[in-house]
N, C-alpha and C positions, 0 to 999 in steps of 0.2 A: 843116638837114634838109629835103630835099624830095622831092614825091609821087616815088616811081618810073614812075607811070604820064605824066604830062603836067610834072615837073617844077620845077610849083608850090611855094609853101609846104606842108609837109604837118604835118598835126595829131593823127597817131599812129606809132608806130613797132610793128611786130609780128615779132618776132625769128625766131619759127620762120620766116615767109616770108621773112626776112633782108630785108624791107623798109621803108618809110614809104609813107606814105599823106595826099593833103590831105582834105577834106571828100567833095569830088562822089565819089572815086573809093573811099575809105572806105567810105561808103554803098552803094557799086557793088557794091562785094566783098563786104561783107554779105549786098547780096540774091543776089549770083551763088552765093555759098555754101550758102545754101537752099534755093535752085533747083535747086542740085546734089544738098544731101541726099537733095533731097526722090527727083526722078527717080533716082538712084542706088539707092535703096532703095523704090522705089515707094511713096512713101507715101503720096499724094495725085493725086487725078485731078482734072482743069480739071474745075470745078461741082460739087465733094466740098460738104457744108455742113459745116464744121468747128468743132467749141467748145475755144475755147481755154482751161485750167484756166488762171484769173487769180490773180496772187497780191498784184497790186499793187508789184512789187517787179520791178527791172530786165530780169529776163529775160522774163517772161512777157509785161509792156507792150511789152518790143522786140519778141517774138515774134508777139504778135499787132499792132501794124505793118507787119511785115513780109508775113506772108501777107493781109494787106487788099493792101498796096502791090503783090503778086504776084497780086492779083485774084481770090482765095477768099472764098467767102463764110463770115466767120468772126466767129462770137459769141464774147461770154466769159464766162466762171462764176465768179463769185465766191463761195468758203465762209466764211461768217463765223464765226470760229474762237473769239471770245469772249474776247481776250487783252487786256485791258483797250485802254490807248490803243493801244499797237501794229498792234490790227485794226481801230480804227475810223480810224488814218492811212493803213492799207493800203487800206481801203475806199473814201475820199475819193481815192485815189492811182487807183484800178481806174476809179472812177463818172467823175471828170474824165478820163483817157482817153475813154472812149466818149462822154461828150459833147462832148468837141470834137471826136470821127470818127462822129459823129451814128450810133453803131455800139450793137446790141446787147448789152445786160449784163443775164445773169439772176444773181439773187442767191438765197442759200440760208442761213439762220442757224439755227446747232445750236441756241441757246438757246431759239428761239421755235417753230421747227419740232418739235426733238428731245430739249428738254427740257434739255441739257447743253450748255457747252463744255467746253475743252480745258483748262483750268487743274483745273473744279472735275470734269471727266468722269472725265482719268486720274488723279485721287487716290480716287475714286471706285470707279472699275473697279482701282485698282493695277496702271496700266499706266505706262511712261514716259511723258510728254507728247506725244515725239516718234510714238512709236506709236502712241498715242491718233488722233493728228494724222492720222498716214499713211492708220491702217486708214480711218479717217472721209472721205477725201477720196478716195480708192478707191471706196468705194462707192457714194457720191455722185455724183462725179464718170459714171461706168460708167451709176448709173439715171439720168444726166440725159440723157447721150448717145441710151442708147435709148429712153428716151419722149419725145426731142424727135426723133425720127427724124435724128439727126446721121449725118454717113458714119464720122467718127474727132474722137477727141480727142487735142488736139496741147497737148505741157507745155513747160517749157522750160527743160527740161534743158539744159546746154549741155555743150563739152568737155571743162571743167574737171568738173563733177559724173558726168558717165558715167565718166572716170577713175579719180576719187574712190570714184565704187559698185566697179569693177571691181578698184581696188585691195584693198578688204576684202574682194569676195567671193573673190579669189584668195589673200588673206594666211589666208583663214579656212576655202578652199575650202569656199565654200559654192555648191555645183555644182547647187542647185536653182534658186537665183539665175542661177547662171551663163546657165543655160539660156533666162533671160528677158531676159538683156540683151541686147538688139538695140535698133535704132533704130528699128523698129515692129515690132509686135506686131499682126499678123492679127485680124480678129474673131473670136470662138468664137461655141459655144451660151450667150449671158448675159453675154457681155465685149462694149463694140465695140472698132474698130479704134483702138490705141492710137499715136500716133506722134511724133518728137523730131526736129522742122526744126532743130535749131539744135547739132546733134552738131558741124559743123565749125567752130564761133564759139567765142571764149575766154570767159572770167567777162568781164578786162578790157577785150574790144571791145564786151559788150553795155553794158557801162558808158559806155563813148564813146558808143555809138550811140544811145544813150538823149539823153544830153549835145547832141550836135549835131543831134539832131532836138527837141529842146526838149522830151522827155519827165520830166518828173518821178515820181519811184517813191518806194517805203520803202526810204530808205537802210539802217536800224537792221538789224543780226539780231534774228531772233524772239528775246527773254528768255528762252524757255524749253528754247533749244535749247544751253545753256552741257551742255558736255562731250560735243555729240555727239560718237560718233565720226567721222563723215563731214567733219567741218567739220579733225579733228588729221589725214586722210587728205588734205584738201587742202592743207593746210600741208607734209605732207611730198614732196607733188608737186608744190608749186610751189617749194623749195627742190631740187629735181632737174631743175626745169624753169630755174632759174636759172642754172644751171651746162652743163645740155645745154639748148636751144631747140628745142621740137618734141617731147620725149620723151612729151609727153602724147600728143600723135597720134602718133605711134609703136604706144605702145601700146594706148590702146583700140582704132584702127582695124587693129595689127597681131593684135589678140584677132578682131575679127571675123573680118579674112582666113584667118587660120590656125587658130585653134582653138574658134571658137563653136559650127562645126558637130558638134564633139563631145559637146556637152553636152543636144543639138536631143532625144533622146532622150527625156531625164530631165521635157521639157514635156509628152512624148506620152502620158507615163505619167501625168503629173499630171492632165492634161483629163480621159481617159478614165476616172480614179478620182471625179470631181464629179458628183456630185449637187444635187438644188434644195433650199433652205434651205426648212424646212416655214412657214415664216411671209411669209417677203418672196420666195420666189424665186429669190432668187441663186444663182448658184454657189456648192458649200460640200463638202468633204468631209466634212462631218456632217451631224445632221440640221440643225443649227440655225450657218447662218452667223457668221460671226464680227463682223460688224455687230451683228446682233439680238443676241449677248449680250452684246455694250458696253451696249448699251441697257438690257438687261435690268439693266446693275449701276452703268451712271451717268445714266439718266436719270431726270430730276425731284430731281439733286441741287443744291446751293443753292451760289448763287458764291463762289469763294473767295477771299479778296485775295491779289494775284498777286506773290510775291517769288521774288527771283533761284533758279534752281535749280541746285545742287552737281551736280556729273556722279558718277555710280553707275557700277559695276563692270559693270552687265547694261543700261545703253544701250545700244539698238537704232538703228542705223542704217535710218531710215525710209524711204529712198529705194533702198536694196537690191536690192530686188524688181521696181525698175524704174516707181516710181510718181512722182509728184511733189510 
């Protein structure tokens, strides 16, 4: 097997490009592809300050390498989610990054800040975990951006999960979703600019790429995320993707070209209906955000010991709505 570019030995194979790849040229491609998202879809300007949602876990460590490597000046946030060892491996995974790229890392913990995690918040509030998760990291995420004066926050998503969301919100038509799936999202009144460098990368190249740049992440899935649906959406497209090469980019990037603009509406109508949440501010189509009444129903609840969780008939796919 060797590189197509320089004919080296190469050290991946990536079928959609009906190529291989060695290291130097591997790493090439990675960042040419970012560079491509990024300008193709505007999503960042030379001297943006960018926070990158850290998760400690493959994509978001490659993600924010990559736009240091392309010369942004990019922090990263870490939420600590309160998942027994899982967050505090994912934690040591996030800090070690930034300290070997002597790089910013602000950190934020539900349980000492906000009273709750994630285990003992959504049994609390009776939400799924995964949703607990989402809305939590949403919001967090968005106040941290604007009171650190960031330009955008960049997740890292990649092509396999933008498929994955876009498969359920098509299977389910859920066309309010639709309308926010893009590769960034504009600032509003109360949002900043939200953006996804890494739409044209696969799960398994941020995997490589992590690999040969001697990054170490949380290999594990979240424990609590047994029965998402988003995780039985990627199973089924990468069993389509084994048989066709490239079907994923097909379709997400043939959803934008041809039919996202359809949906562009259903956002217009949603901004214009928000109002500020009478406690924090936020954006809220009621009076009272949907942060502050998690709060109001899981915080200052007491930890729970964390065992495996059965997947429910009314799992929410967390990352739907286009968050991370």
């Amino acid at each position: 097997m060797k590189c197509r570019v320089c004919r080296e030995p190469a050290v991946i194979d990536i079928r959609r490009h009906n190529a291989n790849f060695c290291t130097e040229h591997f790493l090439r491609l990675c960042r040419d592809q970012v560079a491509k998202a990024i300008k193709q879809h505007s999503m960042l300007e030379p001297g943006d300050r960018v926070l990158v949602a850290v998760s400690g876990g493959k994509d978001s460590l490659a993600l924010w390498d990559l736009l240091l490597e392309l010369g942004y000046q990019a922090d990263g946030l870490y939420l600590g989610l309160g998942i027994d060892d899982y967050s505090e491996e994912s934690a040591h995974h996030a800090r070690r990054f930034a300290a070997g790229r002597d790089a910013n890392l602000v950190e934020i913990d539900l349980r000492s800040e906000y009273g709750y995690d994630i285990p003992s918040g959504s049994r609390a509030a009776r939400r799924a975990p995964c949703s607990a998760c989402g809305l939590s990291k949403r919001h967090l995420f968005d106040r941290a951006a604007l009171e650190g004066g960031y330009d955008a926050v960049a997740t890292g998503h990649n092509l396999d999960d933008e498929a994955a969301v876009l498969f359920g919100n098509v299977l389910h038509w859920h066309t309010e979703y639709l309308a926010r799936q893009l590769p960034v999202l504009p600032a509003r009144e109360g949002f900043p600019r939200k953006v996804k460098p890494l739409v044209r990368l696969g799960e398994r190249e941020m995997a490589a790429y992590c690999l040969v740049r001697g990054i170490d992440y949380q290999v594990d899935e979240c424990p609590m995320a047994a029965g998402n649906r988003h995780l039985a959406y990627k199973e089924a497209l990468n069993a389509i993707e084994a048989r066709s090469p490239g079907a994923k980019h097909e379709f997400y990037f043939g959803y934008l070209a041809r039919a996202s603009e359809r949906f562009r509406d259903g956002m217009a109508e949603e901004q214009a209906a928000l109002g500020s949440c009478e406690r924090c501010g936020a954006p809220t189509p009621g009076e009272v955000c949907a942060f502050c009444r998690l709060l109001d129903q899981a915080g200052g609840s007491q930890p729970v010991e964390l065992t495996p969780r059965r997947a429910r008939p009314d799992d929410r796919d967390p990352t739907r709505a286009g968050g991370s």
